[in-house]
C-alpha positions in Angstrom: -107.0 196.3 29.6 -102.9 196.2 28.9 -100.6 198.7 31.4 -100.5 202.0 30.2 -97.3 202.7 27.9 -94.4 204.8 28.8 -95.0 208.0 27.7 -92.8 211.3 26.1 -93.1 214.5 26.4 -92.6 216.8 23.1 -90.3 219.4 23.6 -91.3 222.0 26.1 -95.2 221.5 25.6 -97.5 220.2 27.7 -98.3 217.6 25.2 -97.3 213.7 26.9 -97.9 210.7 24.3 -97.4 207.2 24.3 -93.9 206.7 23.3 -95.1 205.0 19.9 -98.3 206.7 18.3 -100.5 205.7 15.1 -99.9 207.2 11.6 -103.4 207.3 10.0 -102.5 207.8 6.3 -102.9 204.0 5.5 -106.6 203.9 6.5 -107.4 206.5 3.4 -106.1 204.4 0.1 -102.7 205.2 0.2 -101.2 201.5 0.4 -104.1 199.8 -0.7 -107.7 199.4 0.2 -109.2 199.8 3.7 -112.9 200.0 4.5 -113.9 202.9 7.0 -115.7 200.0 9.7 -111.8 198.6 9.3 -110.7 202.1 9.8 -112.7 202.5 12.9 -111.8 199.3 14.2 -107.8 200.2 13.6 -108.1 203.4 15.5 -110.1 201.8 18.5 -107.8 198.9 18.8 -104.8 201.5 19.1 -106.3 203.6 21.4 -107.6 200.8 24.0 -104.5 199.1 24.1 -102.8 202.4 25.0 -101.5 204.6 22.2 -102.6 207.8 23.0 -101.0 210.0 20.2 -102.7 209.9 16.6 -101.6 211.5 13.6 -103.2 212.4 10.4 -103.8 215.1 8.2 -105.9 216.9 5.9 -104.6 216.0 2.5 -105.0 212.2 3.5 -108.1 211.0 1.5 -108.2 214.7 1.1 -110.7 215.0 3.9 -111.3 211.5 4.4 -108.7 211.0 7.3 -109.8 213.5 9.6 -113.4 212.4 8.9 -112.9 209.1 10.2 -110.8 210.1 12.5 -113.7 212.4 13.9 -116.2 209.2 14.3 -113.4 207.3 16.2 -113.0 209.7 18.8 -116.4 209.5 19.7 -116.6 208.6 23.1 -112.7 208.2 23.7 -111.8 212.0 22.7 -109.7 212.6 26.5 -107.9 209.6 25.7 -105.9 210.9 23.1 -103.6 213.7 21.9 -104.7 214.3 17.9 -102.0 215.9 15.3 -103.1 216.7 11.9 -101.3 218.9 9.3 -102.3 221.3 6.2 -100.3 222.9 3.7 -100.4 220.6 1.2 -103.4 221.5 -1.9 -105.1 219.3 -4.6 -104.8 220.5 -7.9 -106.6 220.3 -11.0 -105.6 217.5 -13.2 -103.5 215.2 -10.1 -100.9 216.6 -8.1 -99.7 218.2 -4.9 -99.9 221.9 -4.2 -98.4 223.7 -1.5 -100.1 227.0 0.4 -98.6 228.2 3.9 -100.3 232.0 3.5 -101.3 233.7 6.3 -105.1 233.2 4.6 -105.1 229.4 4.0 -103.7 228.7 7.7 -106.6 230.4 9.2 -109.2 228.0 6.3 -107.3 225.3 6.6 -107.4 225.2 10.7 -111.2 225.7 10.5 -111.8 223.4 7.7 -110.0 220.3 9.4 -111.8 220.9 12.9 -114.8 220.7 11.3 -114.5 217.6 9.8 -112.8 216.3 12.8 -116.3 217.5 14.7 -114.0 219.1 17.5 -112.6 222.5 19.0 -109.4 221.9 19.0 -106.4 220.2 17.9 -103.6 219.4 20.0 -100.9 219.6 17.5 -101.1 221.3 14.6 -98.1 220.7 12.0 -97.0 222.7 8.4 -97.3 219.6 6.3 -94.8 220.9 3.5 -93.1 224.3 3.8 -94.0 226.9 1.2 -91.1 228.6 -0.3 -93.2 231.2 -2.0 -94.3 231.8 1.9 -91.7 233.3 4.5 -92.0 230.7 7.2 -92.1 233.9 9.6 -95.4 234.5 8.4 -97.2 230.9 7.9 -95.7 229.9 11.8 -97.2 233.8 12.7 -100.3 232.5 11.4 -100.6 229.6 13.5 -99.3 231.1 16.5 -103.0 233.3 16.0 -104.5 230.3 16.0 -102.9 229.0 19.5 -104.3 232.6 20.7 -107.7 231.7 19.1 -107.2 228.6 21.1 -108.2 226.5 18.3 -104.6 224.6 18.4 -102.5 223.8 21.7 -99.0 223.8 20.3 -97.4 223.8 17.0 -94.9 221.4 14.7 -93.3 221.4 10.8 -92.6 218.4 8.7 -89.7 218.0 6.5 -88.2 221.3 7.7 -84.6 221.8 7.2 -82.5 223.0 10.3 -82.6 226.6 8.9 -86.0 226.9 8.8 -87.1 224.8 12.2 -84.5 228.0 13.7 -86.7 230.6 12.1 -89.9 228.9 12.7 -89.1 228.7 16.4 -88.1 232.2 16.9 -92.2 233.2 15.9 -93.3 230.9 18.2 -92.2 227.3 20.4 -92.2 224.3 18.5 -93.5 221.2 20.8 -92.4 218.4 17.4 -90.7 218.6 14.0 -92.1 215.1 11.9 -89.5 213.8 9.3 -89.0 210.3 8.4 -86.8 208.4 10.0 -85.7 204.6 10.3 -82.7 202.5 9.6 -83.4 203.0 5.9 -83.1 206.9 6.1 -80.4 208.5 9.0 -79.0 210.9 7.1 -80.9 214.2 6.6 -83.0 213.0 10.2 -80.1 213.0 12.3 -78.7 216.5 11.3 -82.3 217.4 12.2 -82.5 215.7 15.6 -79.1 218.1 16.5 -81.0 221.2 15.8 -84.4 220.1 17.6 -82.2 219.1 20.8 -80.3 222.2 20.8 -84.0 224.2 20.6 -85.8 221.7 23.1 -88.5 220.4 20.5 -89.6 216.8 20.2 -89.2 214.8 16.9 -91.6 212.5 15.6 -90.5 209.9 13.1 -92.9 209.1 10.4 -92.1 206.2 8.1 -90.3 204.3 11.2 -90.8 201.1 9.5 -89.3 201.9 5.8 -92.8 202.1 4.4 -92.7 198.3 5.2 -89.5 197.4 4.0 -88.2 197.0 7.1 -91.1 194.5 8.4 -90.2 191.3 6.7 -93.6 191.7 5.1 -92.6 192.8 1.6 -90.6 190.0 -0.2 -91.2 191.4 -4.1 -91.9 194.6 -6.0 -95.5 192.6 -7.0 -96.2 192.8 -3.4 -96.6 196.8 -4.1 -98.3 197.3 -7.3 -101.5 198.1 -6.2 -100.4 201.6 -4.1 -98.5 204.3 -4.0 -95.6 202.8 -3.2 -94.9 201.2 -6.9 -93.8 204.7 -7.1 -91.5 205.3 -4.8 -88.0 204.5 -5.8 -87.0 202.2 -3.2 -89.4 200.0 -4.6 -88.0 199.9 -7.9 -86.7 196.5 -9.8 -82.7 197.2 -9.0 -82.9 199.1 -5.6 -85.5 197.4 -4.1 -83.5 193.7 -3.9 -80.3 196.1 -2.1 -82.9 197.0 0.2 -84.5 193.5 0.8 -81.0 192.2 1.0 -80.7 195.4 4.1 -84.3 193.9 5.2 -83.0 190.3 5.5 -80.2 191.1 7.5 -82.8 193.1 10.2 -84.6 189.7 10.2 -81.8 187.5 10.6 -81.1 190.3 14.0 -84.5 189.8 15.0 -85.0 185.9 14.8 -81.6 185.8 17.3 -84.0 188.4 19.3 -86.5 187.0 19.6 -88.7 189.9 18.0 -90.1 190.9 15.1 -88.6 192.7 12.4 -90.7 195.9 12.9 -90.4 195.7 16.7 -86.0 195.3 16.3 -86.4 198.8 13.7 -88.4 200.5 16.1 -86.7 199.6 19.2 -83.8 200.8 17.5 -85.4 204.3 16.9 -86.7 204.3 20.0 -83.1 204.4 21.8 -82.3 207.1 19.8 -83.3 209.3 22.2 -86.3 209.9 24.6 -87.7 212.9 22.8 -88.0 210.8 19.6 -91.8 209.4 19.1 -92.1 207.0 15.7 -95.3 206.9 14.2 -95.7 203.3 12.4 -99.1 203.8 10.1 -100.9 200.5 9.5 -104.5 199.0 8.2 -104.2 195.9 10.1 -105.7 195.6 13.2 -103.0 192.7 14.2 -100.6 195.1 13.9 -101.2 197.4 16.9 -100.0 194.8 19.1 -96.8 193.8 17.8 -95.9 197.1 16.7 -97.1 198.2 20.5 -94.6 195.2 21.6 -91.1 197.6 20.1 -91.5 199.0 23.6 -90.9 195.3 25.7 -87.5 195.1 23.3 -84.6 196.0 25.2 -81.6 196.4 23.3 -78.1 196.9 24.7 -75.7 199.6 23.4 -73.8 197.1 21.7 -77.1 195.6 20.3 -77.8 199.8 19.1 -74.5 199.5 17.8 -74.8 196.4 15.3 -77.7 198.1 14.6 -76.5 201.3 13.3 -73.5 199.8 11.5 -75.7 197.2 10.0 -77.6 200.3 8.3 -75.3 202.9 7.8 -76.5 206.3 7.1 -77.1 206.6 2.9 -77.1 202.2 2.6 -80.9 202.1 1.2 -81.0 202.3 -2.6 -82.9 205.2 -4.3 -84.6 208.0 -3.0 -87.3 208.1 -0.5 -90.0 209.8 -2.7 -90.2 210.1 -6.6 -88.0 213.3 -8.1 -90.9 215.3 -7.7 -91.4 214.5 -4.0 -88.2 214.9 -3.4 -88.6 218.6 -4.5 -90.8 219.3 -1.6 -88.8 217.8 1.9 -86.3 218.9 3.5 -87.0 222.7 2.9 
């Protein structure tokens, strides 16, 4: 059984999780396929080597996530502290909706601890803000459901600074989730000022550049068979200006002795110690090395090549197709 890892605490909640967690989306056909017993066996091997924070949602495999996630934690439940998110909607005819009424908190709550088989959730996040919705009133919704005690503490993804100050005024935030790596500073770090002046955690999602930043992903064939053919970054033109960004973090690494993904999420991780990154993978191989970002020591000066080896706005093309891009940072 490896050590225990360090651990972080987010924001002013009771909540303490290894200081790197699993993302879950990638077990549900987003980047390709991955078999539920592979599933299973991605999830165990995270959580028996030590990472105790797992995130998912209920738009992933629109049900399917939490579903496996539910058989995993058979057995190993106490071990772990489980976020999931609503907010987004399927729609007729392909699509992402959006729904943060008072109503469809309540449903959606309900909906995802059923699948997940459990009673509560420990962290319960606004997957997309509505702007149809005041955010007073879909945060004064789930603060009911903390007094239902159905979830222990409450988050928002891809909130702007505005509304993560409004939200927190109805009730404490324990995490705000917006991607973050050396491929996207800008828009995160305005948003790590306002969580630290408010005392909330931030979870980075994305930490490894949707691969990009793993050495892993060496042509735009190597993508054609997920979603992230769509994604701009991937895109003949930009994506060689972000290999060329990817091959310098290798070149860093090899003089490391590290991986790639470990150097990017060392990086993150001395950021700050109320910053948790979430890597998301199908490959059970990958637990450990992305587990090993925390024996990487890095010295300032190391941060500091680093940073200016990726400054803020260097990746080419947006983070999410224009329509995506409609719905973050709200």
């Amino acid at each position: 059984m490896p050590p225990p890892l360090p651990t972080r605490r987010l924001g002013y909640s009771p909540l303490n999780v290894s200081a790197i967690g699993l993302g879950l989306m990638s077990l549900s056909g987003t980047y390709g396929a991955s078999s539920d017993d592979n599933g299973l066996s991605v999830i165990h091997e995270a959580i028996d080597s030590g990472i105790t924070f797992l995130d998912s949602a209920d738009m992933y495999g629109w049900g399917h996530n939490e579903t496996l996630l539910g058989r995993a934690l058979q057995g190993r439940r106490e071990r772990v502290v489980l976020a999931t998110k609503f907010g987004q909607t399927r729609q007729a005819g392909g699509g992402n909706g959006v729904d943060g009424s008072p109503a469809y908190v309540q449903r959606a709550c309900e909906a995802s601890l059923q699948r997940l088989g459990l009673d509560v959730i420990d962290l319960y996040y606004v997957h997309r803000i509505d702007p149809k919705v005041p955010i007073e009133d879909t945060v004064g919704a789930m603060a009911r459901l903390v007094e239902q005690g159905k979830v222990r503490a409450l988050g928002l993804c891809e909130a702007s600074p505005a509304t993560i100050r409004r939200a927190h005024a109805v009730h404490p935030l324990a995490a705000i989730q917006t991607e973050y790596s050396l491929l996207y500073r800008e828009p995160a770090e305005e948003t790590l000022r306002t969580t630290r002046a408010l005392g909330i955690g931030f979870v980075a999602y994305s930490p490894l550049g949707r691969s990009l930043l793993t050495g892993t992903v060496q042509s735009v064939d190597a993508v054609a068979n997920d979603r992230r053919k769509d994604h701009p970054r991937f895109h003949a033109g930009n994506f060689e200006r972000n290999r060329a960004l990817a091959a310098t973090l290798e070149g860093m690494a090899r003089a490391k002795g590290c991986q790639p993904g470990q150097l990017a999420l060392a990086w993150l991780l001395a950021q700050g110690e109320d910053i948790v990154p979430i890597p998301g993978t199908k490959q059970v191989a990958r637990i450990a090395e992305n587990r090993g970002a925390l024996d990487v020591s890095l010295s300032p000066a190391e941060v500091a090549a680093l940073s200016a080896a990726f400054p803020a706005g260097a990746a080419a093309g947006t983070r999410y197709p224009e329509g995506g891009m409609k719905g973050v940072y709200l």
